[in-house]
N, C-alpha and C positions, 0 to 999 in steps of 0.2 A: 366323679370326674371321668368321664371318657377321655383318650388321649390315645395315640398314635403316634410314631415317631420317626426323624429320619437320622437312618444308621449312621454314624459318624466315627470307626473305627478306623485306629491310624494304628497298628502295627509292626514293628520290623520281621521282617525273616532272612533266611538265609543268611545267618551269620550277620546279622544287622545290616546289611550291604541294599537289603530294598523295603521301600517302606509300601504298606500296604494303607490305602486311603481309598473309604467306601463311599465318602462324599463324591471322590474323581467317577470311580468306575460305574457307579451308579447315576450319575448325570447331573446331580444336586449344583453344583457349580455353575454349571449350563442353565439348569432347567428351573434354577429355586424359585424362582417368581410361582411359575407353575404349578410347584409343588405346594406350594400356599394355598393356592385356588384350590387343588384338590382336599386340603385339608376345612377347606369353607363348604368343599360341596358337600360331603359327610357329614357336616355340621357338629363337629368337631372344635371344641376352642382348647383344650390342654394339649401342648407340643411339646415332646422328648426330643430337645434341640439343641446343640452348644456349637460356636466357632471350632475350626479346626486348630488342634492344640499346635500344635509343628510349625504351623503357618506364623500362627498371631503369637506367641509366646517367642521372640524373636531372639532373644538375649537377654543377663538377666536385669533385671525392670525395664527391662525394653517389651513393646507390643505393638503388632499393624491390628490396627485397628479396621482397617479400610470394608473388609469383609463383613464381620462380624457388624457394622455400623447401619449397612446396607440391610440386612438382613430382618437384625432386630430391630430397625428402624420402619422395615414393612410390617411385622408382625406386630408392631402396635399400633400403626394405622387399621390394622385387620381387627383391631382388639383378639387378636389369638394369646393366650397368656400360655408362655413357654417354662417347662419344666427344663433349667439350664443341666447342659453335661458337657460339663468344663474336660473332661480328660476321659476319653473312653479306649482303655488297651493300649498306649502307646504315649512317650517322651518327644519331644522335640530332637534332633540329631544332637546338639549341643549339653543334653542332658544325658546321653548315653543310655540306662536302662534303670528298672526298678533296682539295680542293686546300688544306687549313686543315693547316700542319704542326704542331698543335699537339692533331690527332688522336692521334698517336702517343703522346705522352705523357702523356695523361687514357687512351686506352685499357690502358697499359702499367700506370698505379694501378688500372684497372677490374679487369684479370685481375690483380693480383694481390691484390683486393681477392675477389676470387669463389673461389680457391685458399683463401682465410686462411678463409673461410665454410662452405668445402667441401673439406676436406680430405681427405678422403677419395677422392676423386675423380682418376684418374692420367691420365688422356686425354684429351687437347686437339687440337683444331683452331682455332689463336686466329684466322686472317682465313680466313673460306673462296674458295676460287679468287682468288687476289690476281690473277691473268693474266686470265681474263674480269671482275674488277671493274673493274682499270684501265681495260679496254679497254671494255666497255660504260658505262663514265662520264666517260670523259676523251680516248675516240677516236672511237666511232661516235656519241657523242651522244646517247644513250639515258635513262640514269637520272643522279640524282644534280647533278653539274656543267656535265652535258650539254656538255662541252668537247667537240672536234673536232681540234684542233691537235696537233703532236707534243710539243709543249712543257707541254701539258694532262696529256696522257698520262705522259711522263716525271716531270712535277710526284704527279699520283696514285700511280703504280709505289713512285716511291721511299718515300712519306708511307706506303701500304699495307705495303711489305713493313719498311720503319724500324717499325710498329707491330708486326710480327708477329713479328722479333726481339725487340724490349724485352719486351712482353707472355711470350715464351719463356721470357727471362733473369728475370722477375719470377716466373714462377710455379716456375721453379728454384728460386728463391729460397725458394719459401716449401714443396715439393712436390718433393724433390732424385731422386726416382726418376721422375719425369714420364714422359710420351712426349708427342711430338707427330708427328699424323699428317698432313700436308697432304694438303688434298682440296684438288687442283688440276688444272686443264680438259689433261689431253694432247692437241696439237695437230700437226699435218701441214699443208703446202701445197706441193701438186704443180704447176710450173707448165703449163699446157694449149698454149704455144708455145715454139719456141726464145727466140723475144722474152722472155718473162715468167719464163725460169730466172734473172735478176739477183734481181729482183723477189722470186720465190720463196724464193731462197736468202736474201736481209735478211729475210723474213718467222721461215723455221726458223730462223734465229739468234737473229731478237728472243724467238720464241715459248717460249725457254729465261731471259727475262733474271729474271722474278719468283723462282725457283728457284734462279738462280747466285747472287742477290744476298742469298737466306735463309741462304742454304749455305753464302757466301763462298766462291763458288767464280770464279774468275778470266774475264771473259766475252769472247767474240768481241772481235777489232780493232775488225770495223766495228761492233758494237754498241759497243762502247767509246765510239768515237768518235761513235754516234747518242747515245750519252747525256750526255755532255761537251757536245754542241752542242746540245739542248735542255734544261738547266737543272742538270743533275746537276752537283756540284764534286766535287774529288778527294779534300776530306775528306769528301764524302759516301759516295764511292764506297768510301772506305781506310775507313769505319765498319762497311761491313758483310762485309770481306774480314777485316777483326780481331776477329769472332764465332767461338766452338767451341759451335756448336751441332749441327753435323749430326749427332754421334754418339747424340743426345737421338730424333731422328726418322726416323719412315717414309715414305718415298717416297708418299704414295697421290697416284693419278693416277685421274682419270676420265674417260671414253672413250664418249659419243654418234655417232647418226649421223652430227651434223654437225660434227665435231671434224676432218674434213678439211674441205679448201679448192680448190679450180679457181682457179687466179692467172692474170690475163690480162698482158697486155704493159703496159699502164699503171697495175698494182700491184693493181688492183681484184679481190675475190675474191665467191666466189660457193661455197657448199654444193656438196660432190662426191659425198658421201655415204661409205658404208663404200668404202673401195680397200684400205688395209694390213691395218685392223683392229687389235684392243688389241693382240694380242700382237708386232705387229713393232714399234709407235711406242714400246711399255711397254719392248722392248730397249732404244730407243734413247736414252730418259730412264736408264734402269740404266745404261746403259754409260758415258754421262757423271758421275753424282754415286755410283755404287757403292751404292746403297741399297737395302733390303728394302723391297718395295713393296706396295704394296694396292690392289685394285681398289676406290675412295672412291664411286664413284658411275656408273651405267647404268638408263635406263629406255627406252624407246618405248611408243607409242601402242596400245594393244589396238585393232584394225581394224576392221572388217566381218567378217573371218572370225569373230575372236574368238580367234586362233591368233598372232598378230603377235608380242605379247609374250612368249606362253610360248616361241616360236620364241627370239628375243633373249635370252633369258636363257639356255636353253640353247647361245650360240652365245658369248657373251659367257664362262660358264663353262668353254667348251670353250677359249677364248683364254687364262685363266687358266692351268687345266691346262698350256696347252703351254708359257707362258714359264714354268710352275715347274717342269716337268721339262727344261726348257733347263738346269735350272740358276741360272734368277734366285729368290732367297728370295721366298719370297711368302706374305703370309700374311694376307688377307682379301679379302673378297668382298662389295659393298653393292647390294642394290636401293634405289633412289632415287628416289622417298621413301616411306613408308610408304601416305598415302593418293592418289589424286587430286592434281591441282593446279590451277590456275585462271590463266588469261589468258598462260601460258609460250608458247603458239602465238606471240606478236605479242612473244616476251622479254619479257613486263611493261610495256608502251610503253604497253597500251591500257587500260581497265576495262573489259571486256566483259563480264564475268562467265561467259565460255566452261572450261568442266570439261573439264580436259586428263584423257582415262583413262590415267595412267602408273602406277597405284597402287598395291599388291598389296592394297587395300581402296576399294571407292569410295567417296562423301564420305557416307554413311548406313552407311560401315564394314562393309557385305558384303564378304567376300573376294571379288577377282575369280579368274580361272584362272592367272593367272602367281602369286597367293597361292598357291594348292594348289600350284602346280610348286616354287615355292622353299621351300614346307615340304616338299615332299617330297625335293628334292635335300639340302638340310640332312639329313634324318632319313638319306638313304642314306649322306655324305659325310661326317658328322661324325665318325663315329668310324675310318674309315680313315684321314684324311690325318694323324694324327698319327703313324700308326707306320709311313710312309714314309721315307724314307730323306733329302730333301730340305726340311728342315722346322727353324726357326728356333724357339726356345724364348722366348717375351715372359716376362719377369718379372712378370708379371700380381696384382697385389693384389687379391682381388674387393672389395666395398665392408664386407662385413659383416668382414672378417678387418684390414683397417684398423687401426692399432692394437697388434695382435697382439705376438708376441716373434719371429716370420719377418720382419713389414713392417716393425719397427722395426730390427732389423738390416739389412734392406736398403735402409731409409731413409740409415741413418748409412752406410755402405758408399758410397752414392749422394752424400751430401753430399760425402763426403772425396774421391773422385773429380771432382767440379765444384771442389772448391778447387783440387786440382793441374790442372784445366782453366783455371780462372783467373791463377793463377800461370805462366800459359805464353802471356797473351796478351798 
């Protein structure tokens, strides 16, 4: 699956006083027809795309639907099949922040209110990055809650990923052949002294906790014990070890420059920039939850040369290529996002109105040259890597066959399999 996406990040800052909305600033609003087309010219049909959560999530079991109807109403005339991102970094006003646990449970009616709307529709990403949302709202201080504390942080983790199981288990419900693909930040930190290997090491173990606790997969002692000592309880903990979801989902992982870390002696980290690279960190997320994975999300900055990016993406592909001839399933590939982006340099903290070039179109939707490169890898790539030898089959519904006498027996097939999942929990 190639796929490409448009940014849809709603955060608050300053004290929750303004929200930050990269549909607005980036032109999506204005220009989405548009943006469509350019996603046809790439030849492109997987889209990293969700309604704006703030907007359409109105009150609770209220929804305008008005937007979202328009939108994903063109993209299946286009047959573009969208990978949904119901909730990306940000609440609706009326929900205040990740520390409100009562997010989970108006989100969990929202997706399965947007399923029952849109049924047709088989790919989900219900909370994007739960591991940089917590952390950029409830540890560093940044959007949102602006919390700092550990106790902040453990309060958001748990509230984010409790919504992104339920919201899983609800569109189950209504959608029995789902997938859901988590686009979530892979992380690394090396420590730079003998002092800061403690350090280091509680870091790579927390930097696994958003993903053990989707997966219910059983986590570190000492994570255990960070999370029992700031707020988490055991029936919190035993709710999400008694989920069967991971057989619903794909690993995707996404992999920036800055997704390592330089850890000093007194825990504090700092940008290291590339050291491992995707394909060793992407081992070592595989090796723990045994998933087929996808590469969710990579971009960098087009330069001064003008060469940066197309560099990156050939370098990032080539990472791909090696952990799927390792042997790990692999089956997509994301530039991230479609266009431009705006004020990411400062993470969203600032309104500057600074044009990040990450695009494969900039914000007047010229292709830039990393466009040409990833239309051109796609037209070379596409039709080889299915008749390789190392290659996972998705039960794929396109959106027009929906319906059909194929999707309805794999519909029912799918249901009857989540009952004997249920009946085993």
């Amino acid at each position: 699956m190639f796929a490409t996406g448009i940014e849809n990040s709603i955060p608050r800052i300053k004290n929750g006083a303004v929200r930050v909305d990269q549909m607005e600033v980036c032109g999506h609003y204005r220009h989405w027809s548009r943006d469509f087309d350019c996603v046809e010219e790439l030849g492109i049909r997987f889209l990293r795309y969700g309604p704006p959560l703030h907007t359409t999530l109105v009150g609770p079991g209220k929804y305008d639907w008005s937007f979202a109807d328009e939108t994903f109403g063109d993209l299946f005339r286009r047959r573009i099949i969208p990978i949904v991102d119901l909730c990306h970094f940000g609440v609706p006003d009326w929900l205040g922040d990740f520390q409100n646990p009562d997010f989970a449970v108006h989100f969990e009616e929202y997706a399965r209110a947007f399923a029952m709307r849109f049924p047709w529709i088989q790919f989900y990403t219900p909370v994007n990055e739960m591991f940089i949302c917590a952390t950029f709202s409830a540890r560093y201080g940044w959007w949102n809650e602006q919390g700092t504390t550990d106790q902040t942080y453990v309060t958001a983790l748990k509230n984010i990923v409790r919504a992104n199981v339920l919201a899983m288990e609800a569109i189950l419900a209504v959608r029995p052949d789902a997938i859901f693909i988590q686009s979530e930040s892979s992380e690394y930190f090396h420590a730079e002294t003998p002092a800061a290997i403690g350090p280091a090491e509680t870091l790579n173990a927390q930097r696994f906790l958003t993903l053990d606790l989707n997966y219910g997969h059983r986590v570190d002692s000492g994570a255990y014990e960070y999370l029992m000592d700031n707020g988490m309880t055991r029936d919190e903990y035993h709710f999400f070890l008694g989920r069967r979801l991971r057989q619903h989902c794909i690993l995707g992982n996404d992999y920036y420059w800055t997704n390592e870390h330089r850890v000093a002696a007194d825990g504090s980290t700092s940008a290291s920039g590339e050291i491992f690279g995707y394909s060793e960190i992407t081992r070592q997320y595989y090796n723990r939850y045994k998933l087929p994975v996808m590469h969710t999300e990579t971009n960098i900055a087009e330069g001064p040369n003008g060469d940066e990016a197309v560099n990156w993406l050939w370098k990032q592909w080539a990472n791909v290529l090696r952990v799927r001839n390792d042997g790990v399933p692999t089956l997509g590939f994301t530039w991230y996002s479609l266009t431009d982006q705006v004020d990411w340099d400062s993470a969203l903290r600032e309104q500057n109105g600074t044009v990040n070039p990450l695009g494969l179109f900039d914000l007047d939707r010229n292709i830039r040259a990393v466009g040409r490169s990833y239309k051109q890898l796609i037209r070379d790539w596409r039709e080889v890597l299915p008749t390789q030898s190392v290659c996972l089959s998705l039960p794929v519904v396109p959106p027009d066959e929906y319906g059909d006498h194929h999707s309805r027996v794999q519909a029912r097939e799918a249901a009857e399999r989540r009952r004997d999942e249920l009946r085993q929990v």
